[in-house]
C-alpha positions in Angstrom: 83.0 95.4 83.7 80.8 95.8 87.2 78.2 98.7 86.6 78.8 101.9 89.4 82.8 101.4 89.9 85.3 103.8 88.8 87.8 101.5 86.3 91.4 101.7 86.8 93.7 100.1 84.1 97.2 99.2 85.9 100.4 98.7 83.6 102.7 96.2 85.2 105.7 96.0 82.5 106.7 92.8 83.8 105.5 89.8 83.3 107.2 88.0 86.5 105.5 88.3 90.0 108.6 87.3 91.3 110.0 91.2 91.9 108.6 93.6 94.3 106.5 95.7 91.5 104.3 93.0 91.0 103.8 91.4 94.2 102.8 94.4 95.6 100.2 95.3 92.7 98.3 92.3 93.6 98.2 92.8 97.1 96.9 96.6 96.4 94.1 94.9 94.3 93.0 92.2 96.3 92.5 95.1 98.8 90.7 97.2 96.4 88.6 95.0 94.7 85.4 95.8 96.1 85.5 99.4 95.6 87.1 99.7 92.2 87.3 97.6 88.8 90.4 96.8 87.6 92.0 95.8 84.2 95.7 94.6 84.3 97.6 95.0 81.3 100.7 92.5 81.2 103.4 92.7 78.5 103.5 88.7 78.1 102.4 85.5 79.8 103.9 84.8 82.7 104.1 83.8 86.7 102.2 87.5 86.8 99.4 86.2 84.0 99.5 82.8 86.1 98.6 84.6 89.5 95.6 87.2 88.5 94.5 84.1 86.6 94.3 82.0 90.0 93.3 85.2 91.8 90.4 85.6 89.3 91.5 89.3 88.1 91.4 90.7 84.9 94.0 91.1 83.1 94.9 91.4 79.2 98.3 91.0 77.5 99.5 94.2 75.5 103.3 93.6 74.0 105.3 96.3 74.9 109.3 97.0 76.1 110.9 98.3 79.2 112.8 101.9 78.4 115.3 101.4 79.5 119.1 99.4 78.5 121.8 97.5 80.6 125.2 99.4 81.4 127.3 96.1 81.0 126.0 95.6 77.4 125.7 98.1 74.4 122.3 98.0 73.0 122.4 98.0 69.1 120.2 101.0 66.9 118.4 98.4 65.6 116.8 97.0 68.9 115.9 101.0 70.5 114.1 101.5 67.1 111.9 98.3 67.5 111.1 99.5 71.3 110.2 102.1 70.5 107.6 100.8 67.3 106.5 98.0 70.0 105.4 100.6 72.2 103.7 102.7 69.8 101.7 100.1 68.6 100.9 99.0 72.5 100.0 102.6 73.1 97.5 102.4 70.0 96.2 99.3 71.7 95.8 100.7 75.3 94.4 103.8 73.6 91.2 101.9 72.5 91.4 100.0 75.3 90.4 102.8 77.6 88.0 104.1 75.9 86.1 101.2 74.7 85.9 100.2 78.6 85.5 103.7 79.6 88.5 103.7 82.2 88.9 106.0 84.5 92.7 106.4 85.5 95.7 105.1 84.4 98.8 103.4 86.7 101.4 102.7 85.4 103.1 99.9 88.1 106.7 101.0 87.7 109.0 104.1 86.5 110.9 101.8 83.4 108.0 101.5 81.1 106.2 104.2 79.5 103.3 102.3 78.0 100.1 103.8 78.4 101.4 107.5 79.4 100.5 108.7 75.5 97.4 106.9 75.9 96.2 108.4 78.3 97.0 112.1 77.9 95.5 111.8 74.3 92.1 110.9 76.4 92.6 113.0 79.1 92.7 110.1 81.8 94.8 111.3 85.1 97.8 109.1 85.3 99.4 108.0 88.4 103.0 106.5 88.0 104.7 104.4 90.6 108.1 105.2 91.3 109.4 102.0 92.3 113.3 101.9 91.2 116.1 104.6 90.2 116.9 102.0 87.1 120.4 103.2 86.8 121.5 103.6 90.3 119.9 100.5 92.0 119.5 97.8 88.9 122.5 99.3 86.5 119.7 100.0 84.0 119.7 103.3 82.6 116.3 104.7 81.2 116.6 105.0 77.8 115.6 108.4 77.2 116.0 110.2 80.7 114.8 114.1 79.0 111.5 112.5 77.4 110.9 110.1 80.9 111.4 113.7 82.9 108.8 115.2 80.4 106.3 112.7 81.4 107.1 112.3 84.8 106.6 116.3 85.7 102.7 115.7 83.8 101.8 112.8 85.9 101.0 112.0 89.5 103.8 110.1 91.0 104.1 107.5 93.9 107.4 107.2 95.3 107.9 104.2 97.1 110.3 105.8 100.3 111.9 109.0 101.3 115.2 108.2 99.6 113.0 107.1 96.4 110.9 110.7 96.7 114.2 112.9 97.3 115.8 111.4 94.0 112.5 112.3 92.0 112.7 115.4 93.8 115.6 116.4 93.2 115.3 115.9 89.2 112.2 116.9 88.4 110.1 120.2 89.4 106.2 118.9 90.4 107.1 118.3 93.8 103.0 119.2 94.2 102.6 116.2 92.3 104.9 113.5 94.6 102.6 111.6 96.8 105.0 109.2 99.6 103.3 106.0 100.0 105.2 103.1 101.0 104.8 100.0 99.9 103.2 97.6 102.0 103.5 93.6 102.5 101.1 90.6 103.0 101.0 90.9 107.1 97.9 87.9 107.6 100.3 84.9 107.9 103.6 86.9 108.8 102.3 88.4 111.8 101.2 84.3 112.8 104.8 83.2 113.0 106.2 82.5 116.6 108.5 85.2 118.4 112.3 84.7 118.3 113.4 82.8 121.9 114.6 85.3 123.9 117.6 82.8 125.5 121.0 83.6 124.2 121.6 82.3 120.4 123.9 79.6 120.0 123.3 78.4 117.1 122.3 81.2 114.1 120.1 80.4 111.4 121.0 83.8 109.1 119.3 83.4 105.3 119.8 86.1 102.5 115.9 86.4 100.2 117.8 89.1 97.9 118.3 86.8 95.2 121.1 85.6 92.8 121.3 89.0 90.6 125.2 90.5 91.3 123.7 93.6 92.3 121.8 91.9 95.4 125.1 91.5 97.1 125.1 87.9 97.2 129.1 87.9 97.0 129.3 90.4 100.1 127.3 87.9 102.2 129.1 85.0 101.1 132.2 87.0 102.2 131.0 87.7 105.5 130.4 84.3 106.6 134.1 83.3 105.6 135.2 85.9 107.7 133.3 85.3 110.2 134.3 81.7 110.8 137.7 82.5 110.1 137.6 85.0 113.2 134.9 82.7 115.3 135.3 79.1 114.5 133.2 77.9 117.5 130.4 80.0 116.0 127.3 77.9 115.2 126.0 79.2 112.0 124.6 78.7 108.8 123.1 80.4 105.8 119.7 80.1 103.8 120.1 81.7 100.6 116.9 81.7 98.2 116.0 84.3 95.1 114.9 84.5 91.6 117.4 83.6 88.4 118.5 80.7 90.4 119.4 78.4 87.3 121.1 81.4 85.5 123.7 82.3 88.5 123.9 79.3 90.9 127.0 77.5 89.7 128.7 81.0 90.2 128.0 81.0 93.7 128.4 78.1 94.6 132.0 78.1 93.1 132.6 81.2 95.2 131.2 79.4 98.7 133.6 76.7 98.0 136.5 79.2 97.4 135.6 80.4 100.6 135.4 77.5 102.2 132.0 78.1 103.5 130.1 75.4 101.2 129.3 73.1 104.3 127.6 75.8 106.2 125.2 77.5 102.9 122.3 75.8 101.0 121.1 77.5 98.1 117.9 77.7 97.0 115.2 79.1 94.3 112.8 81.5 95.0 111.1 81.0 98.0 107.2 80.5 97.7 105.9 79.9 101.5 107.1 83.2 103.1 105.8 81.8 106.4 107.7 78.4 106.3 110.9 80.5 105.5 111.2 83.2 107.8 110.1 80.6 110.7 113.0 78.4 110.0 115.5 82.2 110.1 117.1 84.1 113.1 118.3 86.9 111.6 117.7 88.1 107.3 120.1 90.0 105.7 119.3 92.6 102.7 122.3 93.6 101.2 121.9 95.6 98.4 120.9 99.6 97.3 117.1 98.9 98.0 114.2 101.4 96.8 112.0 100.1 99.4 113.4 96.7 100.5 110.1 94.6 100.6 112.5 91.6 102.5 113.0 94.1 105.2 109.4 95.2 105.9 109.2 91.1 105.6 111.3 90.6 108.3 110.4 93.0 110.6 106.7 91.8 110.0 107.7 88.7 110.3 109.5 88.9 114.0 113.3 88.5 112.6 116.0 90.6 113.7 117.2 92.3 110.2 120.4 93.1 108.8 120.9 95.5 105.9 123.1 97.9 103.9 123.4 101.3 104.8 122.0 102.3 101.0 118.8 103.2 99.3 115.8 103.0 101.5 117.0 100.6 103.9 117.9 103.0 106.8 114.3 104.0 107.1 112.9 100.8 107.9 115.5 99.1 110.3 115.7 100.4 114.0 119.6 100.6 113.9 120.5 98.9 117.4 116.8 98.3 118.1 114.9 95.2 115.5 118.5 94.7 113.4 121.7 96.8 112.4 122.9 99.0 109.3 125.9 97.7 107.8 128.4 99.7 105.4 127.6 98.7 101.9 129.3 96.1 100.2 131.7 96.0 103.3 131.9 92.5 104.1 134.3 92.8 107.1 131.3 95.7 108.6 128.6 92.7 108.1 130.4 89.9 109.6 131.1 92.6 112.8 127.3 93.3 112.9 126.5 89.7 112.9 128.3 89.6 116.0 126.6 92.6 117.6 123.9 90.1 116.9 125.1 87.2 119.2 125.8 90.0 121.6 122.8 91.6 121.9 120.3 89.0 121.3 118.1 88.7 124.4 117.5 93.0 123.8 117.3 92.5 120.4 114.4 90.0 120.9 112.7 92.0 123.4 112.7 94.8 121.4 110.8 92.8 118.5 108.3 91.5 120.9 107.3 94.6 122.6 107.1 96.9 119.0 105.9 94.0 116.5 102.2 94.9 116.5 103.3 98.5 115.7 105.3 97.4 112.7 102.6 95.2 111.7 100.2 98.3 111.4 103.1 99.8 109.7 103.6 97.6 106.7 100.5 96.8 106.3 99.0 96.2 102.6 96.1 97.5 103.2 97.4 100.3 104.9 99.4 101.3 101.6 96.3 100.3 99.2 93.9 102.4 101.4 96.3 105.5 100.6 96.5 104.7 97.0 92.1 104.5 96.8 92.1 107.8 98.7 94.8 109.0 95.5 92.8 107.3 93.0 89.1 108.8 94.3 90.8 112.4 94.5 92.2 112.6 90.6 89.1 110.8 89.2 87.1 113.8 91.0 89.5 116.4 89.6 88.5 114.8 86.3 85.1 114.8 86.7 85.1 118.5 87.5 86.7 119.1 84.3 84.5 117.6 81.9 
């Protein structure tokens, strides 16, 4: 490692960079690599592995297993005993890890894996831990152990990703002193390069969905909406772009459903969605329709100059101007999102204006290396509390 930088090892837990955790990891180092070192730890090869690799950072793989388990399937004895030996032996791992490269502070890149936690308490490393998801409440994955994850969390700095994200830690746990609010942030270069929305009235609406084909992303709510919709407005020129991750595992299901709803003329599906720029310049309006934590397609949209729709759940709220850049729809209320897709026709030329006159602001906003200059300032203040202490 680089002589005279401080050395931060950062546990992702997943090996995909197709979720927000990820994604936003890399952005934070690519902002950060000149003024610290970083080691990524991965729990497997992967499209994660496959990115530091073409970004050039470091990175080694350590086996280890979320904690936590899926409420629509009981998970056998058998399986919790060997996460919880495949994490020991990755926290023996990490444990020489760090000191053999003489790290300075541990991340740990998301709230369901507590790798690296024992680690580095047993050398006396300051950890932060990003709180990223609610597990149960958002993804229907319970943590494991909730009493032991609480024990760790309360001797730990934590990052919660958003005011609803902070008030749930909050209202769990008692180091309050500890909860540092910084929002993620989002690649702004090429998003803020896309073309302003036409402020003519919309004829024809281009709406697409990025939330991906998981049930809980509230696929079948959008899918609803439409139907409604053209039920209620069959002169209504629209269509829908729908594009996520587990594609291959869900598609069919979908697509069954658009055809039940006689909606399969006006939807294309696709994977996960790889130019950003070349898909939000081809939307009018973006809908995020599930319990969000931060809702990185959001902060997307709003970056990218699209008027946003999204559920009135999670962290949402705080990111849409309600009436201003997008509306709030009632959760998993498909009848409420087809209404506010109208709102959307109605109001379109303010709605456009409104983008155009506050976009450099929201740019500023969601910045990456807005978010990654708040986490340096977190990582240079604990390493200094650590070196006062030796």
């Amino acid at each position: 490692m680089i002589q005279g930088k401080r050395k931060i090892v950062i546990i992702s837990g997943v090996s995909s960079i197709d979720g927000g955790s990820n994604a936003a990891l890399v952005e934070n180092i690519l902002n950060l690599k000149n003024r610290f070192e970083f080691l990524i730890i991965v729990p497997s090869e992967g499209t994660l592995s496959e990115e530091l690799i073409e970004k050039g950072i470091n990175f080694r793989i350590v086996k280890g297993e979320l904690w936590r388990h899926s409420l629509n399937k009981k998970e056998s004895l058998k399986h919790k005993i060997k996460k919880i030996l495949v994490n020991l032996v990755a926290d023996q791992k990490l444990y020489k890890i760090i000191k053999e490269e003489k790290i300075d502070l541990v991340h740990i890149n998301v709230s369901a894996t507590g790798v690296g936690w024992l680690a580095a308490k047993s050398l006396k490393r300051p950890i932060i831990w990003h709180l990223r998801e609610l597990n149960d409440i958002d993804q229907n994955y319970p943590l494991d152990y909730p009493k032991v994850a609480a024990f760790m969390f309360n001797r730990s700095t934590l990052v919660p990703i958003s005011n609803f994200v902070y008030n749930y830690y909050n209202h769990f746990l008692n180091n309050s002193y500890r909860l540092h609010l910084i929002r993620d942030g989002v690649k702004v270069d090429e998003l803020s390069k896309i073309k302003n929305l036409k402020r003519t009235n919309k004829e024809v609406l281009t709406i697409g969905f990025l939330g991906g084909y998981q049930p809980h992303k509230g696929l079948k709510t959008v899918l609803e909406s439409i139907s409604l919709l053209k039920l209620q407005y069959p002169t209504l020129d629209i269509s829908l772009e729908v594009y996520g991750s587990q594609y291959q595992q869900n598609i069919n299901t979908y697509k069954e459903l658009a055809s039940q709803y006689s909606i399969e003329n006006i939807v294309q599906f696709h994977g996960f969605s790889s130019n950003l720029v070349d898909t939000f310049s081809s939307l009018d309006v973006v809908i995020s329709a599930s319990l969000e934590a931060f809702g990185r397609v959001v902060a997307e949209t709003i970056v990218a100059g699209r008027v946003c729709l999204g559920s009135d759940q999670g962290a949402t709220p705080e990111l849409i101007n309600n009436g201003k850049n997008g509306f709030i729809f009632k959760h998993q209320n498909a009848r409420d999102l087809s209404e506010q897709i109208v709102k959307i026709v109605e109001n379109w030329s303010d709605l456009t204006e409104f983008i155009k006159k506050n976009r450099d602001d929201e740019i500023k906003r969601f910045s990456s290396e807005k978010t990654a200059n708040e986490i340096a300032t977190l990582y240079e203040k604990l390493i200094k509390g650590r070196d006062k202490n030796e």
